[in-house]
DSSP file (Angstrom, degrees, kcal/mol; ACC not computed):
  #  RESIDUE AA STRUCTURE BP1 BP2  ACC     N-H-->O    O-->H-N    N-H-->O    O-->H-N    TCO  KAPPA ALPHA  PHI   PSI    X-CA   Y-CA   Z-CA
    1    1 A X              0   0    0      0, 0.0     2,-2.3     0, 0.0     3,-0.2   0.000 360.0 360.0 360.0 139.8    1.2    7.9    9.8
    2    2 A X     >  +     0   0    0      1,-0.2     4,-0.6     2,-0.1     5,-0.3  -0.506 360.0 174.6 -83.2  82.7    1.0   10.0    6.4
    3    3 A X  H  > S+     0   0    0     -2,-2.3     4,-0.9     1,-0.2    -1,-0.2   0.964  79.6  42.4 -35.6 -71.2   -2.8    9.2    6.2
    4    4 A X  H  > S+     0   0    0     -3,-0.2     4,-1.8     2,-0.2    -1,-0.2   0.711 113.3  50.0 -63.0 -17.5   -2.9   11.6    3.0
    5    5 A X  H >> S+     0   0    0      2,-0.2     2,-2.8    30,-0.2     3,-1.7   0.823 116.1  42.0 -75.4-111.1    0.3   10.4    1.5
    6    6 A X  H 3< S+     0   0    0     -4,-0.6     4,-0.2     1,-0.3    -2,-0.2   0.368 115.4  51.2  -6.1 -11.4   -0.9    6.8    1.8
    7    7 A X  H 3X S+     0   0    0     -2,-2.8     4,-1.6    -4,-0.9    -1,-0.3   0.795 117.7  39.7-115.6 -69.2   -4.6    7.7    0.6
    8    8 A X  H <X S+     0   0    0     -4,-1.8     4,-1.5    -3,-1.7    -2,-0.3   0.700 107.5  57.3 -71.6 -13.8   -3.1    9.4   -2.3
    9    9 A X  H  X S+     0   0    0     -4,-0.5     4,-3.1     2,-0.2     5,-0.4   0.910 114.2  46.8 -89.0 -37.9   -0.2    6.8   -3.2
   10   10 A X  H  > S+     0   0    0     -4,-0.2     4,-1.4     1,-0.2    -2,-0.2   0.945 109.8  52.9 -70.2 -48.6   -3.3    4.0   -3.5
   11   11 A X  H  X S+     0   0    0     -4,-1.6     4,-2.7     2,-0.2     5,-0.2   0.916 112.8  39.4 -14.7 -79.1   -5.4    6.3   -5.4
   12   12 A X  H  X S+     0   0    0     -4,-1.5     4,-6.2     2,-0.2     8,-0.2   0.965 112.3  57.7 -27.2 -70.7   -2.6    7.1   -8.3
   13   13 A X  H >< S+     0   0    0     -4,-3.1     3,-1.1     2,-0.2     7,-0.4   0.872 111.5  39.3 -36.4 -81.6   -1.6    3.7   -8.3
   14   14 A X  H 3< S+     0   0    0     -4,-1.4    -2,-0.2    -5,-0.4    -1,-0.2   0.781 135.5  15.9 -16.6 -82.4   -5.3    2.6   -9.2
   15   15 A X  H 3< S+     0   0    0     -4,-2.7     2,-0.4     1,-0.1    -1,-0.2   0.122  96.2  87.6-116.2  14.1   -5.9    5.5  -11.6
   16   16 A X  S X< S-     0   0    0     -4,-6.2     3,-1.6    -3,-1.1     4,-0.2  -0.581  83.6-100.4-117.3 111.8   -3.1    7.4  -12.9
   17   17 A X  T 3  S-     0   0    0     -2,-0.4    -2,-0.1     1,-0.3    -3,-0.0   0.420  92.5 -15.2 -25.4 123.9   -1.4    5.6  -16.3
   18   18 A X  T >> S+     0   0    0     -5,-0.1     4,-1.7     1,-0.0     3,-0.8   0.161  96.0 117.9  49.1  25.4    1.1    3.9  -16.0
   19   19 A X  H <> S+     0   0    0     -3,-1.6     4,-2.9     1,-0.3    -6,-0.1   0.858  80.8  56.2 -69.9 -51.4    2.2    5.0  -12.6
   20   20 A X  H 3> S+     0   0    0     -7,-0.4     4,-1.4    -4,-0.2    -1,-0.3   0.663 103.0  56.3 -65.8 -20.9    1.8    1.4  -11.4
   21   21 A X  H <> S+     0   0    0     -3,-0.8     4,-0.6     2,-0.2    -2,-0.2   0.865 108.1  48.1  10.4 -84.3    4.2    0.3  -14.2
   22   22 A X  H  X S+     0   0    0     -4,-1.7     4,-1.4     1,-0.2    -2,-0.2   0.671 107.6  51.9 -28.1 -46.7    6.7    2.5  -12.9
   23   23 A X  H  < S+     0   0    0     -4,-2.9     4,-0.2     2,-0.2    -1,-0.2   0.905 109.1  51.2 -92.7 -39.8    6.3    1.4   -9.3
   24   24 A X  H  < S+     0   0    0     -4,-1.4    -1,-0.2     1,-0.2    -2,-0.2   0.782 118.6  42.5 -60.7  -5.8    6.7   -2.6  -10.3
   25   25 A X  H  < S-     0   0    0     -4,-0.6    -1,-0.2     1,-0.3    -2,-0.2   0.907 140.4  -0.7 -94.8 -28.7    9.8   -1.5  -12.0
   26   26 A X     X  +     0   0    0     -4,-1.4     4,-0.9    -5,-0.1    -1,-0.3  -0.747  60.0 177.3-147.6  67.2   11.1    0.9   -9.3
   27   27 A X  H  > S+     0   0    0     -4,-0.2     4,-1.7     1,-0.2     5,-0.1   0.774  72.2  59.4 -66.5 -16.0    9.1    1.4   -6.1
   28   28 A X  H  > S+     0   0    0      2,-0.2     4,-4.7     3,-0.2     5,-0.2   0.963 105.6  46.8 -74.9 -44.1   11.4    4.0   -4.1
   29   29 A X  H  4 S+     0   0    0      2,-0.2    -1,-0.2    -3,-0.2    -2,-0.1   0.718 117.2  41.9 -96.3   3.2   11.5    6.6   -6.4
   30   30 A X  H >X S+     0   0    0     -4,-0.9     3,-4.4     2,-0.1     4,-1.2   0.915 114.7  53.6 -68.9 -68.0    7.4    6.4   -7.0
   31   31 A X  H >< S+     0   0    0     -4,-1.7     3,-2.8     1,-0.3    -2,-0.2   0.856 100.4  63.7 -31.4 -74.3    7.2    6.0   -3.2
   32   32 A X  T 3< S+     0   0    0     -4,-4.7    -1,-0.3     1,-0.3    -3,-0.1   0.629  90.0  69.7 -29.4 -22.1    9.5    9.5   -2.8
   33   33 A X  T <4 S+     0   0    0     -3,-4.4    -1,-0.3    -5,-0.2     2,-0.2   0.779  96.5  57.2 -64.3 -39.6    6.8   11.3   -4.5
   34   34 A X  S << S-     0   0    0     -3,-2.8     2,-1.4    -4,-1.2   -29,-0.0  -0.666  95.9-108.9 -99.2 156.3    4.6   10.9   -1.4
   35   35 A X        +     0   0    0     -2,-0.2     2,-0.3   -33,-0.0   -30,-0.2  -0.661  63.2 149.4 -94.9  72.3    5.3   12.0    2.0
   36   36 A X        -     0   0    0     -2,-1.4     2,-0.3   -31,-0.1     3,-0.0  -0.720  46.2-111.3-107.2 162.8    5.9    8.3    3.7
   37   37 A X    >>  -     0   0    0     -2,-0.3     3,-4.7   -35,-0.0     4,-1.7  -0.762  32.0-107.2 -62.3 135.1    7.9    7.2    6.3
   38   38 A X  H 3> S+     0   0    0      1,-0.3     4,-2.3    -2,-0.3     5,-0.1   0.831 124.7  48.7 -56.0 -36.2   10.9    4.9    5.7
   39   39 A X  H 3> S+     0   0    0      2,-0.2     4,-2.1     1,-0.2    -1,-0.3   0.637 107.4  44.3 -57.7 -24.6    8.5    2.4    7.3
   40   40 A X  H <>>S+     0   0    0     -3,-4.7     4,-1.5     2,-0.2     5,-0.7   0.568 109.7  63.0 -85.5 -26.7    4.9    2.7    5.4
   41   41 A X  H >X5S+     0   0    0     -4,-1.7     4,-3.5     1,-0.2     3,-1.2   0.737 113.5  31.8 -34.8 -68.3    7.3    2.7    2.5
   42   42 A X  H 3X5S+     0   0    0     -4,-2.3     4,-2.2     2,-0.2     5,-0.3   0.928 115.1  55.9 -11.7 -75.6    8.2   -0.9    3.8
   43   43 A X  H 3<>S+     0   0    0     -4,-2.1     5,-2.9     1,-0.2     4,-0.4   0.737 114.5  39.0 -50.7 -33.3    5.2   -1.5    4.9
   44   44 A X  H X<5S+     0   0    0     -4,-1.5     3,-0.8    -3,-1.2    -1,-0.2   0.916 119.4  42.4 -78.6 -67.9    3.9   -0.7    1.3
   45   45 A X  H 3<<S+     0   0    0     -4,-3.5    -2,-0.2    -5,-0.7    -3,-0.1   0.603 113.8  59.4 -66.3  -8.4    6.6   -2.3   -0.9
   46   46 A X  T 3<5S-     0   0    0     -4,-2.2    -1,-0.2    -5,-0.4    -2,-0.2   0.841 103.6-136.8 -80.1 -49.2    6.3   -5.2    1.8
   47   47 A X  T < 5 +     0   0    0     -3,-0.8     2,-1.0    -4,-0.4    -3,-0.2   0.727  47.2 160.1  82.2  31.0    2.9   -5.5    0.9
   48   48 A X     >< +     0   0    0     -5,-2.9     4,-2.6    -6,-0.3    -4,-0.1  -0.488  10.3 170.1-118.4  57.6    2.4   -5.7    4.5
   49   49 A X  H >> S+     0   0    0     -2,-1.0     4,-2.0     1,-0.2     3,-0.6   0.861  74.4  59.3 -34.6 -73.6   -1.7   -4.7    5.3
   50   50 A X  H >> S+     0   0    0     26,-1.1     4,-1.9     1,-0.2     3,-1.2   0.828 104.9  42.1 -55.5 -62.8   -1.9   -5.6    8.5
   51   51 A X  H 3> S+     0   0    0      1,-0.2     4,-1.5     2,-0.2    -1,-0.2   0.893 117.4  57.3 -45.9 -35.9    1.0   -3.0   10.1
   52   52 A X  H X<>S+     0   0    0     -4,-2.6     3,-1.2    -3,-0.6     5,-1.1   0.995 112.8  39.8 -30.2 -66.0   -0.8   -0.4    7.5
   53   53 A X  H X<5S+     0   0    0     -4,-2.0     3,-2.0    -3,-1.2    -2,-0.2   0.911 110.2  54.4 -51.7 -63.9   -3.9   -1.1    9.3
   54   54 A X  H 3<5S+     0   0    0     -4,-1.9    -1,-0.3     1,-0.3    -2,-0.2   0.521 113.5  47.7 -54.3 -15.4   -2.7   -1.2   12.7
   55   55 A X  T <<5S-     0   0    0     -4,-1.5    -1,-0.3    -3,-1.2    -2,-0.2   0.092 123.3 -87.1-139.6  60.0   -1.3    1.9   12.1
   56   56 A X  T < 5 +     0   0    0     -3,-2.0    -3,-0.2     1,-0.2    -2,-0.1   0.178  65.4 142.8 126.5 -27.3   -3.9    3.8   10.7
   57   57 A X      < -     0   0    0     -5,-1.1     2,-0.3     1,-0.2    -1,-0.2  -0.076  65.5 -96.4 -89.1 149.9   -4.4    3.7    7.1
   58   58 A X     >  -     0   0    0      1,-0.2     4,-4.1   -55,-0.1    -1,-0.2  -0.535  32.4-133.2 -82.3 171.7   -8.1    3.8    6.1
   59   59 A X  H  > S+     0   0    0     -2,-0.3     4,-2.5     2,-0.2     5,-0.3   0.911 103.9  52.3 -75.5 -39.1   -9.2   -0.1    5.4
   60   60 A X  H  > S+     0   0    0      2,-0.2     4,-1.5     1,-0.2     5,-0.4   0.922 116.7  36.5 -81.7  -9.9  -10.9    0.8    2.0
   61   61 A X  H >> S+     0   0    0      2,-0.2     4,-2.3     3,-0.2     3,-1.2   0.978 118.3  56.3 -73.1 -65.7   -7.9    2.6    0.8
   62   62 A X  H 3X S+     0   0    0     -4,-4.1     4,-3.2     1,-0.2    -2,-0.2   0.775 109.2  39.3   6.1 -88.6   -6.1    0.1    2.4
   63   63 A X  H 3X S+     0   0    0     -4,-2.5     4,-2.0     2,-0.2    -1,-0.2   0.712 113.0  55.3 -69.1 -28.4   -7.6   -3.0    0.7
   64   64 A X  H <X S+     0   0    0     -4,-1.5     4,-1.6    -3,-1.2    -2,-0.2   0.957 110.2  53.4 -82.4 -71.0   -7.8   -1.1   -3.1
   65   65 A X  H >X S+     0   0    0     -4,-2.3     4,-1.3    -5,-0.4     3,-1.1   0.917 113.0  43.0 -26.6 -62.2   -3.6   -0.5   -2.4
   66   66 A X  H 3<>S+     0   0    0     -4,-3.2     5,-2.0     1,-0.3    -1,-0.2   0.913 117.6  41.0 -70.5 -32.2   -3.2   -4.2   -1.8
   67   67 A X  H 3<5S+     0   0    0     -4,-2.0    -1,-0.3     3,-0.2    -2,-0.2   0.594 110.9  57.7 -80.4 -17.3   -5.3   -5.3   -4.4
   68   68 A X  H <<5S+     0   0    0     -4,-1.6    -1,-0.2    -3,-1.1    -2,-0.2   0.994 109.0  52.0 -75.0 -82.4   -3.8   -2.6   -6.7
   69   69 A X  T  <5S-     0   0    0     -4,-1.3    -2,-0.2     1,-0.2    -1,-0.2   0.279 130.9 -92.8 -48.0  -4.6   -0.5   -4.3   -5.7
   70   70 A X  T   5S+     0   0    0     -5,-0.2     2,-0.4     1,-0.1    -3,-0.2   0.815  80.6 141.6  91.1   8.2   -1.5   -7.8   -6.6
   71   71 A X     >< -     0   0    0     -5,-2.0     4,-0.5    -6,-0.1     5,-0.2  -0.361  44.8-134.7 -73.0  46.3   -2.7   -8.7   -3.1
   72   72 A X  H >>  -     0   0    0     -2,-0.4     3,-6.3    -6,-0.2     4,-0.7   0.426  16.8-126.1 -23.6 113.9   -5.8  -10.8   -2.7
   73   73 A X  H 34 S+     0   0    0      1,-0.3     4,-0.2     2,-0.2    -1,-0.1   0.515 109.4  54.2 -41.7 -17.7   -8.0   -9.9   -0.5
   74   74 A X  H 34 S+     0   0    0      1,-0.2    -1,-0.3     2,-0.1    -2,-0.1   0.315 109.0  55.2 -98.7   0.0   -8.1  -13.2    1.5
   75   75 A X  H << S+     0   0    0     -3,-6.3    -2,-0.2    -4,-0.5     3,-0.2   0.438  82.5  89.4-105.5   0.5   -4.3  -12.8    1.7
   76   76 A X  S  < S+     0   0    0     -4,-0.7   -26,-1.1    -5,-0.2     2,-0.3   0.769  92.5  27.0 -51.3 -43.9   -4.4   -9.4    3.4
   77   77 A X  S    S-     0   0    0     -4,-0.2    -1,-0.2   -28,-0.1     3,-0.0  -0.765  86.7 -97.5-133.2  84.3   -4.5  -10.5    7.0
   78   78 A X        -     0   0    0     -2,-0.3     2,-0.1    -3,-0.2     5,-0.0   0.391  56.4-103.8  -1.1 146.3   -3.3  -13.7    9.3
   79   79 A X        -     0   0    0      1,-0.1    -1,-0.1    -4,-0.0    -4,-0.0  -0.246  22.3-113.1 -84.9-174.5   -6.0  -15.7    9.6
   80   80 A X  S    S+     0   0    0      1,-0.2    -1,-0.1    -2,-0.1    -2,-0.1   0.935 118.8  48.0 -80.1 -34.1   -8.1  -15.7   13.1
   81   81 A X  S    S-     0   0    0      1,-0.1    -1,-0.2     2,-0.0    -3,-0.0   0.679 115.0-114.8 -90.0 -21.4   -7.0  -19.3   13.7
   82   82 A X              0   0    0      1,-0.1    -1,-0.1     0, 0.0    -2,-0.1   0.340 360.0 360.0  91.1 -10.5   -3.1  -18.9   12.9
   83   83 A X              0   0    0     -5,-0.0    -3,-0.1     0, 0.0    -1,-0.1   0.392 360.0 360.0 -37.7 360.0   -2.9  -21.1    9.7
């Protein structure tokens, strides 16, 4: 997993202008900036926390990416029960 690629793409997003703009209009060719794999890229444009999680990513960077991305935090993860 590109920990630091993934650490830095949630970071930017958050806090550099209008980067997040960019990425709702066009997400591959923000995503090319960072050193992902065709999969976190997925995994990213997917909006798709848990496989992040499961493979690696830290959880507060994590959860500030999804939320970045319009995620709610109570929509991040399957619930324990399977609803």
């Amino acid at each position: 997993m590109s920990i630091v690629g993934l650490n830095r793409l949630a970071r930017e997003l958050e806090h550099s202008p209008g980067l997040l703009a960019d990425f709702k209009a066009a997400p591959e060719p923000v995503l090319a900036r960072y050193p992902l794999s065709p999969e976190e890229r997925r995994a990213v444009t997917g909006r798709k926390a848990e496989w992040l999680l499961a493979h690696g990513m830290n959880p507060v960077a994590l959860r500030n990416l999804m939320v970045v991305l319009g995620v709610a935090h109570r929509d991040m993860y399957p619930s324990a029960d399977g609803a």
